[in-house]
C-alpha positions as CSV (number, residue, x, y, z in Angstrom):
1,X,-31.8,30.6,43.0
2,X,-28.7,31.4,40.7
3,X,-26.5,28.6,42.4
4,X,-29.1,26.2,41.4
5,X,-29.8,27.0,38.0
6,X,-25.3,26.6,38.2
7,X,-25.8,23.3,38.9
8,X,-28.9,21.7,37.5
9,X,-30.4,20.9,40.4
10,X,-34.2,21.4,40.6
11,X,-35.4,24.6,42.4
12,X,-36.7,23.2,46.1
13,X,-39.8,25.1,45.8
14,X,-40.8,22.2,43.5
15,X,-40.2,20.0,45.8
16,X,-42.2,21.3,48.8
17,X,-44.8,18.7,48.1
18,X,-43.0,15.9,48.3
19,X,-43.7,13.6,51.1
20,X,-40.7,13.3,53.6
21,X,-40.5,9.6,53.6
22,X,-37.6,9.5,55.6
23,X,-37.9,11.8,58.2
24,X,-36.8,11.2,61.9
25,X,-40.6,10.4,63.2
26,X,-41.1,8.0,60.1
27,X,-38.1,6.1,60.3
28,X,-38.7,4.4,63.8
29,X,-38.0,0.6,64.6
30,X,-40.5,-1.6,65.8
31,X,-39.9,-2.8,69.4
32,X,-37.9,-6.0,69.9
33,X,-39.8,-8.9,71.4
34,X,-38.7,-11.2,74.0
35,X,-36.9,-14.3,73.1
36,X,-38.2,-18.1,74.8
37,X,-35.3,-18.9,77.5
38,X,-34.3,-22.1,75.6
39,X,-33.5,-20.4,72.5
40,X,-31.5,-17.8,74.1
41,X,-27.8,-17.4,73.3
42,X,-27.8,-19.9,70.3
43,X,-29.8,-22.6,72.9
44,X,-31.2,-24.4,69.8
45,X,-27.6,-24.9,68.4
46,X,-26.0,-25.7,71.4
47,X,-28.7,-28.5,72.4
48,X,-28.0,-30.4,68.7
49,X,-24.4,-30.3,68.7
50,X,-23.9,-30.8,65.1
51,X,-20.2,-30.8,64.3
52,X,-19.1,-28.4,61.3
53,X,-18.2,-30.1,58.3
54,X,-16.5,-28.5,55.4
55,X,-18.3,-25.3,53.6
56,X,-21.7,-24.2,55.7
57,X,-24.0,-22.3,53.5
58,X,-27.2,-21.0,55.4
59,X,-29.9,-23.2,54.7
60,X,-33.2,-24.0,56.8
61,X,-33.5,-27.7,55.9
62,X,-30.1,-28.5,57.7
63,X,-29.1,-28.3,61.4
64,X,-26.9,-25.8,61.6
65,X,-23.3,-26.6,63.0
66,X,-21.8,-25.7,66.6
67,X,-19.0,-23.4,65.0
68,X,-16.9,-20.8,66.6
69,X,-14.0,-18.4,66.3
70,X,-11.4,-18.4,65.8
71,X,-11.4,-21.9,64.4
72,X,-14.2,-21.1,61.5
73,X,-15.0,-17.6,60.2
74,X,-18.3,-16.7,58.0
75,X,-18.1,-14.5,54.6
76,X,-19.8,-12.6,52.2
77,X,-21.5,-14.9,49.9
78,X,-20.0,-12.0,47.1
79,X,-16.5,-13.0,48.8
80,X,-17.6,-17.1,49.2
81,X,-17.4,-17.2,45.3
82,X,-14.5,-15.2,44.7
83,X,-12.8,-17.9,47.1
84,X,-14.1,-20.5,44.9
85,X,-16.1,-22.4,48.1
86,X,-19.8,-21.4,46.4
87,X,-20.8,-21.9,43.4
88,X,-22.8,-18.2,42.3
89,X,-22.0,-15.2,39.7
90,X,-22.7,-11.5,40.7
91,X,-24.9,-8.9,37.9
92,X,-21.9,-7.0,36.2
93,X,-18.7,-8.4,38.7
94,X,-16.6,-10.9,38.2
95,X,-15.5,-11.1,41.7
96,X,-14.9,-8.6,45.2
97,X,-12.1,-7.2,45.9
98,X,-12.2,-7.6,49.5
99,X,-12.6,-11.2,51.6
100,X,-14.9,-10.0,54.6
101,X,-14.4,-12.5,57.3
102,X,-17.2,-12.1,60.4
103,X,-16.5,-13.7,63.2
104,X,-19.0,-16.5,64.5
105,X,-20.1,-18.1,67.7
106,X,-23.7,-20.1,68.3
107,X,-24.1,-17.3,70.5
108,X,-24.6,-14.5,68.0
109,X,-23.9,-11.3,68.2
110,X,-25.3,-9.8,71.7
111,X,-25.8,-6.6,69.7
112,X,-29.3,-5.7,68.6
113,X,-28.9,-2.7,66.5
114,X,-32.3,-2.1,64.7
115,X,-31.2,-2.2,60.8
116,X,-29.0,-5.3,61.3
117,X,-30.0,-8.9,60.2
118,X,-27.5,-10.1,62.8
119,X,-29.1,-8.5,65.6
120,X,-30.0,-10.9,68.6
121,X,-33.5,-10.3,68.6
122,X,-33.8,-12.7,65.7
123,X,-32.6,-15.8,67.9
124,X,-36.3,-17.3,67.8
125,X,-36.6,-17.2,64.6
126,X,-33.2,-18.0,63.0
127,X,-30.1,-19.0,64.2
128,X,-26.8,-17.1,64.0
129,X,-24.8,-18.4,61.0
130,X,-28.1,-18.3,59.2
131,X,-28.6,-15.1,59.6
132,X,-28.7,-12.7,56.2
133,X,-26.6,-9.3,56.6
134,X,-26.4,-6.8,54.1
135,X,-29.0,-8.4,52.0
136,X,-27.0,-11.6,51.6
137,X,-26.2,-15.3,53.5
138,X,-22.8,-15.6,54.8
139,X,-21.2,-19.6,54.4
140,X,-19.2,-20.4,56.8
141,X,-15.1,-22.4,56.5
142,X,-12.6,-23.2,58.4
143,X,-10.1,-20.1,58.9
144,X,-7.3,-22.4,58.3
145,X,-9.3,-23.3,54.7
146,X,-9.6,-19.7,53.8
147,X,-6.2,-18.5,54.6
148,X,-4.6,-21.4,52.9
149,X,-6.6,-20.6,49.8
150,X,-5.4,-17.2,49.5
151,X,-1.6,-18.0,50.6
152,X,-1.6,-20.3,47.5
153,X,-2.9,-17.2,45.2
154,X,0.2,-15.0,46.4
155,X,0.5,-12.2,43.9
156,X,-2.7,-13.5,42.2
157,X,-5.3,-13.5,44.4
158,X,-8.1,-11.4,43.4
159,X,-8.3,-9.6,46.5
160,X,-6.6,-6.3,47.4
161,X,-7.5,-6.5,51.2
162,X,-9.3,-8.2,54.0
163,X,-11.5,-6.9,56.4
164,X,-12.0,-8.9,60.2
165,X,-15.5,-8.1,61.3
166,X,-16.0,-8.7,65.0
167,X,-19.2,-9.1,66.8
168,X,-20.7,-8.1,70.3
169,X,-19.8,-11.6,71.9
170,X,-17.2,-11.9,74.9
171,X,-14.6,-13.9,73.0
172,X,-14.6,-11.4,70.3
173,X,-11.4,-9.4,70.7
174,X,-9.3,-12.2,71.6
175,X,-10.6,-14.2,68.9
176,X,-9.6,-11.4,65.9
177,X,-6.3,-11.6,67.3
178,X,-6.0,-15.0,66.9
179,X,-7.3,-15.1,63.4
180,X,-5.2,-11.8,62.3
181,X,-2.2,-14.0,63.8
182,X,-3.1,-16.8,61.5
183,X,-3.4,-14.6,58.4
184,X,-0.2,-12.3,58.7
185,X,2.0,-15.4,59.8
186,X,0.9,-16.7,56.3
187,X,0.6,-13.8,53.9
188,X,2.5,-11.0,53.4
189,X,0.4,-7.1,54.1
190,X,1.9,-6.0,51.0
191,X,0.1,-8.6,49.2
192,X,-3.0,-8.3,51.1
193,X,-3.7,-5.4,53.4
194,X,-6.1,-5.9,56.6
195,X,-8.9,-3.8,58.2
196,X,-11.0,-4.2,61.2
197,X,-14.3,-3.7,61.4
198,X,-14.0,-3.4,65.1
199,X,-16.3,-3.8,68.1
200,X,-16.0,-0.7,70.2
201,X,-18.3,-1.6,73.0
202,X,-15.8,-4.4,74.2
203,X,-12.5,-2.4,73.4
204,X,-10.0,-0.7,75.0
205,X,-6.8,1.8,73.2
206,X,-4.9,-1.5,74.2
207,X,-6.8,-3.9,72.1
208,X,-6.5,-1.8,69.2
209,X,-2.6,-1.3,69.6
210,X,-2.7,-5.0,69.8
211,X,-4.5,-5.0,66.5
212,X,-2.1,-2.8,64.8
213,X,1.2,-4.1,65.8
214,X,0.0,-7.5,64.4
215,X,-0.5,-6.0,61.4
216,X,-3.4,-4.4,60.6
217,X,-3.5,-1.5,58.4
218,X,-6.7,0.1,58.4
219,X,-9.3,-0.1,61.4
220,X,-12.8,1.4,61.3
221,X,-15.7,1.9,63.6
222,X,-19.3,1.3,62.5
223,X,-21.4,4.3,64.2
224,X,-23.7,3.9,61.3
225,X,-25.6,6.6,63.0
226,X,-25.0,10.4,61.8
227,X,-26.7,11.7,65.0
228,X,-26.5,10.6,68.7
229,X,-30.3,10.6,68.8
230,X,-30.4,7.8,66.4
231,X,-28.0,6.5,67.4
232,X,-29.5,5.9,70.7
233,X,-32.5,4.3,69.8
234,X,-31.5,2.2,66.6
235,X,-28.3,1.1,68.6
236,X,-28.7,1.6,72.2
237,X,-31.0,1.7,75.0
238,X,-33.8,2.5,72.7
239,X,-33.6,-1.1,70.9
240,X,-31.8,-2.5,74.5
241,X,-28.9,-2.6,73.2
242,X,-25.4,-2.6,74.8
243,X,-23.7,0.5,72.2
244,X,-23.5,3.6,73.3
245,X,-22.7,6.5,71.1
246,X,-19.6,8.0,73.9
247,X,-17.4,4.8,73.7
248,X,-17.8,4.5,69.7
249,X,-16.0,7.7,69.6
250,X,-13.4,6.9,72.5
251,X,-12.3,3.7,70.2
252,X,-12.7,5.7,67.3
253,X,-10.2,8.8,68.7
254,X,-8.1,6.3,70.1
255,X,-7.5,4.4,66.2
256,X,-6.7,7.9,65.0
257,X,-4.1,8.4,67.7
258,X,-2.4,4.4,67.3
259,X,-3.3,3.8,63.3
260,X,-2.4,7.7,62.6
261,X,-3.8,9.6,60.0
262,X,-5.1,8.1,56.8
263,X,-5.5,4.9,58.5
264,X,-8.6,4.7,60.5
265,X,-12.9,5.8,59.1
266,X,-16.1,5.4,60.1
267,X,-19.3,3.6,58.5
268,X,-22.2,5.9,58.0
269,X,-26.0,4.7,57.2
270,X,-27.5,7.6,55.4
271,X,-31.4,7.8,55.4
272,X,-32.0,6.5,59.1
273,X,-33.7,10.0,59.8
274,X,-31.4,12.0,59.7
275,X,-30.8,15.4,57.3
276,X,-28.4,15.4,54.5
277,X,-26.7,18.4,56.1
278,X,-26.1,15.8,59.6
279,X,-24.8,13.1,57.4
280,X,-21.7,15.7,55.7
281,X,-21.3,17.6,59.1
282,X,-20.1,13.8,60.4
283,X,-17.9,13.4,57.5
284,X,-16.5,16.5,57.7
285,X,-15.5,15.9,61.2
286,X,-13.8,12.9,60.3
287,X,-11.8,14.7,57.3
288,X,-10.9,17.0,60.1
289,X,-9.9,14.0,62.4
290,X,-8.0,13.2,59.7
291,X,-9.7,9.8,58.6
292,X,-12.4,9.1,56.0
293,X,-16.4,7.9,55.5
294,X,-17.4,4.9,54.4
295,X,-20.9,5.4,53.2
296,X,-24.0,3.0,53.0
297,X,-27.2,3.5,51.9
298,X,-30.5,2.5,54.1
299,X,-32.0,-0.5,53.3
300,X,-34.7,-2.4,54.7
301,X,-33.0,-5.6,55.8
302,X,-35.1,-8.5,56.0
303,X,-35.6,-9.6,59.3
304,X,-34.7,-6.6,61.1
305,X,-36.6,-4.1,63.5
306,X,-36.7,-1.9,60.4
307,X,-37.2,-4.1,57.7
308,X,-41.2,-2.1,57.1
309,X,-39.4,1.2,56.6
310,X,-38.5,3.0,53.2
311,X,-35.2,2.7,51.5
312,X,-33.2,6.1,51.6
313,X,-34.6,7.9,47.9
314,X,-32.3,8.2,45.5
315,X,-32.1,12.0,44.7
316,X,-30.5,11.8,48.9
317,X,-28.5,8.9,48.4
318,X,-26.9,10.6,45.6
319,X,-26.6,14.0,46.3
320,X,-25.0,12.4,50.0
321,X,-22.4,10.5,48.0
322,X,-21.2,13.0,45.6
323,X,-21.1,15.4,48.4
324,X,-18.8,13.1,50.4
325,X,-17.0,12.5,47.7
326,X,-16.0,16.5,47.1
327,X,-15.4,16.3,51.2
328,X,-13.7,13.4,51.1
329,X,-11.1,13.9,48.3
330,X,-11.7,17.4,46.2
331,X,-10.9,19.8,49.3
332,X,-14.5,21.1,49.3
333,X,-15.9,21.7,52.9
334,X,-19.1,21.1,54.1
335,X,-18.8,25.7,54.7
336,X,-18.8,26.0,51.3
337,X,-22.4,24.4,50.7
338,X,-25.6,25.5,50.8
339,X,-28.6,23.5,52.4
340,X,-32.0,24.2,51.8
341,X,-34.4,24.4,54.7
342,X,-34.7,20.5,55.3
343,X,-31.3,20.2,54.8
344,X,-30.4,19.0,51.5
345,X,-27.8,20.0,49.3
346,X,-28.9,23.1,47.3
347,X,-25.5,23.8,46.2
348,X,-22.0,21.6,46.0
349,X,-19.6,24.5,46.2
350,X,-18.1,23.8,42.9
351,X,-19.1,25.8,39.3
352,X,-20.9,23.8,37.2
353,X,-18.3,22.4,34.7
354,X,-16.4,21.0,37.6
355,X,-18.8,19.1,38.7
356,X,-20.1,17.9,36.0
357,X,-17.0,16.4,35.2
358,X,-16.3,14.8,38.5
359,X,-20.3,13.6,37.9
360,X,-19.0,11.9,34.8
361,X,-16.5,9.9,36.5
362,X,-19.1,8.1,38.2
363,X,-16.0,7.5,40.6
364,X,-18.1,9.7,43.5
365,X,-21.1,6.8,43.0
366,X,-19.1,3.2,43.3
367,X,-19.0,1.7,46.5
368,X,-16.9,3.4,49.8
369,X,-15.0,1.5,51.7
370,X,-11.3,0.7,52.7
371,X,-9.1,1.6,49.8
372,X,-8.0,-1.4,47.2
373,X,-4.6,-1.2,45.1
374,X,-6.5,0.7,42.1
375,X,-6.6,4.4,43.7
376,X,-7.2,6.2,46.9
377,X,-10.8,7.0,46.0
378,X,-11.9,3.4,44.6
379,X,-12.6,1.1,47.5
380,X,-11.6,-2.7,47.7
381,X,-14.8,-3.1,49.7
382,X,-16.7,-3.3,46.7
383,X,-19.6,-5.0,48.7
384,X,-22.1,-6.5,45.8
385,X,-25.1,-5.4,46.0
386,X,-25.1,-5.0,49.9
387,X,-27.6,-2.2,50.0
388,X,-29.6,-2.6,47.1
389,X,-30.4,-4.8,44.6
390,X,-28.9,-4.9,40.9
391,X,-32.1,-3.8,39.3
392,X,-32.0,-0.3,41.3
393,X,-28.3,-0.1,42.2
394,X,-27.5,2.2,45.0
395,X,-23.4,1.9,45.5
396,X,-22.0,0.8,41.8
397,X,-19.5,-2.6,42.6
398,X,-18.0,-1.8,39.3
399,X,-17.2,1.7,37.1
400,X,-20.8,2.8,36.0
401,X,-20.8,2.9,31.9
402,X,-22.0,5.9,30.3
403,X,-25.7,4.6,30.4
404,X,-25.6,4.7,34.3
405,X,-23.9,7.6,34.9
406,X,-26.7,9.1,32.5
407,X,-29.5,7.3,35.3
408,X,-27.5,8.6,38.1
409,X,-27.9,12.4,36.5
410,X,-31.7,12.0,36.2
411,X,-31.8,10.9,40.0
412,X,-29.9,13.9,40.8
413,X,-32.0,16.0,38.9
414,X,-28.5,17.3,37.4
415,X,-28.6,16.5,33.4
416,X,-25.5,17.2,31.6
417,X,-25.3,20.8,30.5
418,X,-26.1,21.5,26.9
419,X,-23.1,21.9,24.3
């Protein structure tokens, strides 16, 4: 017990009452149901016809357009206000740091990945571009709109990259292609770096050559899933979907091998069911791989096949992010921890006043992603608010002031040592 006295961290014998809310046999997706044949494959869309005009912001009252990439893109509504197309202000940002461009097609993703608001089970009920995704709408624009917007900013835009995010749909590789081509033929990478949020099921090594030689700097791979168990039925045949957990990590080997090292990561969902311990193991692998995590916190996305389920709790969540943060950045391995018998971080590896100091940062609780022009260990994909909301804030958008970092401590169960 003498490493957890070190740290703070309360004794797990105190905890051994506690309900496991997110345990493997809890967190289970509801079964997707069937879809009419006329509104299959964005039918309702399609038989309208409405032609795209200007800005589309999601909205129930309106048709929605017949747009498609390359020719129109969709964006964060965080990123949709930064460009200046919405009108909106964020709780404690002034803007993102990185323009998230998702590819869009009447179609929809073909995908139907259990956590996702985009997932094509939802076709009865709402159509693609109306979709929410990471707890927010995504207006649509012209590509041609967007990248002239940023071109005139130059050295001044806000953002310090820009992330492509394809889709399960047959047109999208050579569509994010087409709209990397428009972007680097008009600004610089220097000015504005790109990442890929790529689509491994419809990939080959060749397409994500392609990808780099036109320019992009950083490509990632979304397996979401620490384990292949969950993997399998959030993503794959257990929600009939197309993914499977094998040819993420083909795509994902073959970006470290073309991008090199430093240049390629992984998303990771933590609280799906999984253990703490499963969740560092993966990002340990990836150190190893020589890439990085990019971590997101469980939340029950409206809409979804697991939209009844419990958000990850936030001892986990935190314990998981300052965990992958010492992986990650500090040179601690995931060897030099000690997990209790559910597997949860008993002990960081670190002595106390280390810690405490890398706690106080706050730096190990903002928001992972692609890095930004700041630091290495501060992302650009800030992503407002994309798995929580501001009045319980899970990944910090902004530095946390000395007030949050003293929340985050109590959530540990970590309170600053005395003197």
């Amino acid at each position: 017990m003498t490493c957890l006295k070190r740290q703070g961290l309360e004794p797990r014998e105190r905890q051994a009452g506690r309900p496991d809310s997110d345990s493997l046999e809890t967190m289970r997706p509801r079964a997707p149901q069937s879809t009419p044949a006329a509104l299959k494959n964005g039918g309702r869309v399609k038989s309208t016809g409405v032609a795209p005009a200007d800005i589309y912001r999601p909205d129930h009252n309106v048709l929605t357009p017949d747009m498609r990439s390359p020719q129109y893109v969709q964006m964060s509504t965080a990123a949709a206000i930064t460009l200046g197309i919405s009108k909106g202000r964020m709780y404690r940002c002034s803007c993102t740091r990185c323009l998230n461009l998702l590819l869009t097609y009447p179609e929809g993703c073909r995908a139907n990945c259990a956590y996702c608001g985009l997932a094509r089970h939802r076709e009865a009920e709402r159509d693609y571009a109306d979709r929410n995704f990471i707890r927010v709408d995504w207006p649509a624009a012209s590509t041609e709109q967007v990248i002239d917007i940023v071109a005139r900013q130059g050295d001044e835009t806000p953002f310090h990259r820009m992330c492509i995010s394809m889709i399960t749909h047959p047109n999208s590789d050579a569509d994010t292609v087409s709209v990397l081509r428009q972007w680097t033929g008009r600004i610089a990478p220097e000015t504005v770096p790109v990442s890929i949020l790529s689509n491994p099921t419809t990939m080959t090594p060749g397409d994500v050559r392609r990808l780099r030689d036109l320019g992009a700097d950083i490509f990632t791979v979304a397996i979401d899933a620490a384990t292949p168990e969950i993997f399998e039925r959030t993503r794959g045949k257990g929600v009939q979907s197309p993914h499977s957990w094998k040819k993420y990590w083909d795509i994902l080997l073959a970006a470290r091998d073309i991008f090199g090292l430093g240049k390629f990561g992984a998303h990771i969902i933590v609280g799906m069911g999984e253990t703490e311990h499963d969740v560092l193991a993966l990002v340990q692998r990836l150190v190893d791989m020589g890439g990085h995590s990019h971590m997101f916190c469980f939340f029950p996305e409206k809409g979804s096949l697991m939209d009844h389920l419990p958000a990850t709790p936030r001892d986990q969540w935190r314990r998981v992010q300052l965990a992958r943060h010492l992986i990650d950045y500090r040179g601690v391995r995931v060897e030099h921890m000690t997990f209790d018998g559910l597997g949860r971080v008993a002990d960081f590896g670190l002595p106390a006043g280390e810690l405490d100091a890398i706690i106080a940062s706050a730096i190990p609780f903002r928001t992972s992603g692609c890095p930004g022009k700041e630091r290495d260990d501060v992302s650009a994909c800030d992503r407002p608010y994309g798995d929580s909301p501001p009045s319980d804030i899970a990944s910090y958008p902004f530095q946390p002031n000395k007030r949050d970092v003293g929340k985050i401590r109590r959530q540990l169960g970590m309170p600053r040592p005395a003197g």
